[in-house]
N, C-alpha and C positions, 0 to 999 in steps of 0.2 A: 428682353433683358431687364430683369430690378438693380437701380441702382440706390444707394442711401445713399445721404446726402445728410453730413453731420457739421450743427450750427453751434460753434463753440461760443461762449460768452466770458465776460469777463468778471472773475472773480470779486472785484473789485467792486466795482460801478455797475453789475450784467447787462453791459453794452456789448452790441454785437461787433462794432466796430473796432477791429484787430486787424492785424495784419502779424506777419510773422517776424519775427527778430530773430536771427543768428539761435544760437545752440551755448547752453549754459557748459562746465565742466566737466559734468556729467556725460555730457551727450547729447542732454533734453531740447526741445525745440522750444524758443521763448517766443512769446506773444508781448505787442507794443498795442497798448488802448489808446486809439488814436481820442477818445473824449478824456478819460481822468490821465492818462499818459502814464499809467502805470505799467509798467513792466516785470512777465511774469512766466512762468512754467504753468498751464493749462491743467495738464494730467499730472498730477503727483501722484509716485510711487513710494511706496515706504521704504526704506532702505533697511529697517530691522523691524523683523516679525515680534511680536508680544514673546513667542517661545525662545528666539534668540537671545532676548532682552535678558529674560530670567533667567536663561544658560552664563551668560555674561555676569549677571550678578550674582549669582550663586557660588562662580567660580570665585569673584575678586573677596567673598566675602570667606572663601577657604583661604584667607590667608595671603593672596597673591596680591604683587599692587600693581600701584594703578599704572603704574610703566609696563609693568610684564602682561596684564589685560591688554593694553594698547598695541605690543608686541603681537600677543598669538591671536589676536582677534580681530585686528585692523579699527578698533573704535577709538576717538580718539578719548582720552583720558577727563577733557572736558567736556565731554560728552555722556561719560561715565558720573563724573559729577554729579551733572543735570538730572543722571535718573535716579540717583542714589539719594538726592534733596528729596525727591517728588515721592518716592518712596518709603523713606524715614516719615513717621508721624510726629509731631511732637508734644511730647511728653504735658498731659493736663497739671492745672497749676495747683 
């Protein structure tokens, strides 16, 4: 029998020294760094793909605002914000 045998680190400080903390909102499993004492979710998953992202913006930009995006698409509106700044270029002087 093969078994792996997986050595997480800390994002942080990359000390091996963790131990597991409780479960975020999500669900996620949080890790405590017993040297910087940082605490943290290990494995980040992306919560919106690059293709959703553009679906979302494309839509709020037909017109729809940002209450009715946050309605049929579960994101929240300040969130929407954040991508709509980073995507706007601005304008040379």
């Amino acid at each position: 029998m093969i078994e792996k045998t997986i050595t997480y680190k800390c994002r942080c400080c990359g000390s091996a020294n963790i131990v597991k903390n409780g479960h975020n909102a999500q669900g996620q499993q949080q890790y405590w760094c017993k040297d910087c004492g940082k605490r943290a979710v290990l494995e980040l998953r992306p919560r919106y793909t690059e293709e959703k992202k553009e679906q979302i913006i494309a839509d709020y930009y037909e017109r729809a605002s940002m209450r009715g995006v946050e309605r049929v698409f579960g994101v929240s509106r300040f969130t929407l914000a954040a991508w709509l700044k980073k995507k706007v270029k601005p304008a040379p002087q």
